[in-house]
Steps between C-alpha positions, in 0.01 A plus 500: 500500500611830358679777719280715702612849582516547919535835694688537863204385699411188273891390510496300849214303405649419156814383619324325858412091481641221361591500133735743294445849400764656284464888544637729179552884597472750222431762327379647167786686452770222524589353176668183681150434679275551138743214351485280849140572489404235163721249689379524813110481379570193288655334787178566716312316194723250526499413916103516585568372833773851565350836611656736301509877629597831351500813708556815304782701743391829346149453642598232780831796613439397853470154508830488282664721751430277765677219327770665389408463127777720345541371147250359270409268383561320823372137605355362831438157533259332788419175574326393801486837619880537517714690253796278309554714216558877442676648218509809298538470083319350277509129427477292203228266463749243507640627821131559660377159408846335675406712801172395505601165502771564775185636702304207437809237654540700806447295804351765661519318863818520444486884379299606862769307691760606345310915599434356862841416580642843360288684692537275852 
């Protein structure tokens, strides 16, 4: 599956269900982001079973205000409807693939307990 671009009111049912969504913020004018973006497409070739996201923060200024996107490129990481990853800076494929991997061992029963207990 290749990325699909997602605006503010498309991002909660991206990221909602089982499965993982990996969310990229940027934005045309961010040279970091143009040389994550090659990376981050290739990876999205290579994981049909991932949704990847992108959500442009100069068009999407709202919906990156709301969740505190201050640098770019920045990261989030759902799986299962929960968020395990969030990062800003652009990775290496090398480093995106090992997170995607990391992603894909989580015991995510484990993950929501671990979020139920924090919050009890």
């Amino acid at each position: 599956m290749a990325t699909t671009s997602i605006t503010g009111p498309e991002f909660k049912s991206t990221i909602h269900g089982e499965g993982i969504t990996i969310v990229d913020f940027w934005a045309s004018w961010c040279g970091p982001c143009q040389r994550f973006a090659p990376v981050f497409e290739k990876a999205s070739e290579a994981n049909p079973d991932i949704t990847f996201a992108k959500v442009n923060t100069e068009e999407e200024q709202e919906l990156a205000g709301a969740l505190g996107i201050s640098s770019i490129p920045t990261l989030m990481v759902f799986r299962d409807d929960v968020l395990v990853y969030r990062e800003a800076g652009a990775l290496p494929a090398s480093a995106l693939d090992a997170l995607i991997t990391q992603v894909r061992e989580l015991d995510m029963d484990e993950v929501k307990a671990k979020i139920a207990e924090q919050e009890g």
